[in-house]
C-alpha positions in Angstrom: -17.1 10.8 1.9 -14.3 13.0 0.3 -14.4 14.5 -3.1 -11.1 14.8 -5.3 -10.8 18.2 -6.7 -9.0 17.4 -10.3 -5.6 19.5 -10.4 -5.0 18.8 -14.0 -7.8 20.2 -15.2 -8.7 23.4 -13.1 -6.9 26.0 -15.5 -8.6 29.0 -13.7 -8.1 30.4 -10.3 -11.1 28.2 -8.7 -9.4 28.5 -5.5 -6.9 31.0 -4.2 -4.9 28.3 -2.8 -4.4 24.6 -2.3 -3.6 25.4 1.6 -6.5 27.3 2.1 -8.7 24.7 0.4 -7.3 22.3 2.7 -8.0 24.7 5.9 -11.2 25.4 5.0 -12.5 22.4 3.4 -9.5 19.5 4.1 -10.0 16.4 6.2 -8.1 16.6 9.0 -7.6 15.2 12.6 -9.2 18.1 14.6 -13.0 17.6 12.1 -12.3 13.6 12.2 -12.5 14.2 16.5 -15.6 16.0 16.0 -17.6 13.0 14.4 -19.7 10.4 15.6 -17.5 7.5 17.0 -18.5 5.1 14.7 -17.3 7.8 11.4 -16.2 5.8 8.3 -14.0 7.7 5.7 -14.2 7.3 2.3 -12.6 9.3 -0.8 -13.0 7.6 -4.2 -9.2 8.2 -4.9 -6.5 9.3 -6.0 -6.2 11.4 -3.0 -4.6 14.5 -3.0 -3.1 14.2 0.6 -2.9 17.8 2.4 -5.5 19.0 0.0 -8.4 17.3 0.2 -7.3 15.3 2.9 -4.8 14.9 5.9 -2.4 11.6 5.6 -3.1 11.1 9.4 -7.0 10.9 8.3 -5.8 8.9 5.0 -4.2 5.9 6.8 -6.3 6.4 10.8 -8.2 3.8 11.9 -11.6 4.9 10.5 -10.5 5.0 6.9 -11.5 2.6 4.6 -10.0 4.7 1.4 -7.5 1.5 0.1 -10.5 -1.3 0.6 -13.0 1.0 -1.6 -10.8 1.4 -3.6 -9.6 -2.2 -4.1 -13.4 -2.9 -4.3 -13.7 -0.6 -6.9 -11.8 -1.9 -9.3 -12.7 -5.3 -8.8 -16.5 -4.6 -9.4 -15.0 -2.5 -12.7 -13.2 -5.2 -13.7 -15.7 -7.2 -15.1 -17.8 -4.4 -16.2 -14.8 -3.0 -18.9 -14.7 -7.1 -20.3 -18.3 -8.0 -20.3 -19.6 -5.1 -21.7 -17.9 -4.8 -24.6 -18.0 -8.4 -25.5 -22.3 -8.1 -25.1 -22.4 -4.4 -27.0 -20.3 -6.5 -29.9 -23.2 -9.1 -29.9 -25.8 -6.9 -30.1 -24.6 -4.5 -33.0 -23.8 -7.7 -34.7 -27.5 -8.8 -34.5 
């Protein structure tokens, strides 16, 4: 599973660069061929493709980045209506 490293809110120098983040730490083809055959990829989006992740690996066969992410919000969905609407009931009791 792939983390997102947050651009917008890094205001130090975390990193020297974005290109060597991504050589040393980036998702690409060559670590993909290295896994087990059965490797599932995951990153809980947005991606930031060439940094934390190589568009080949992104959209290869043993990505499954756009379904978790589908599934994601589906299963937040409910959570940002029903919540509220319960939290109301209570501080009105």
């Amino acid at each position: 599973m792939m983390l997102r490293i947050q651009q917008e809110r890094m205001t130090g120098a975390f990193i020297p660069s974005l290109r060597e983040y991504f050589n040393t730490f980036g998702m690409t083809t060559e670590r993909v061929a290295r896994a087990k055959p059965d490797v599932i990829i995951m990153h809980p989006g947005p991606m930031n493709r060439g940094v934390e992740i190589a568009s080949d690996v992104a959209d290869g066969p043993y990505s499954v980045i756009l379904e978790q992410v589908a599934n994601a919000w589906r299963s937040a969905w409910p959570c940002c209506i029903c919540w509220p609407v319960e939290r109301m009931t209570e501080l009105r009791s």
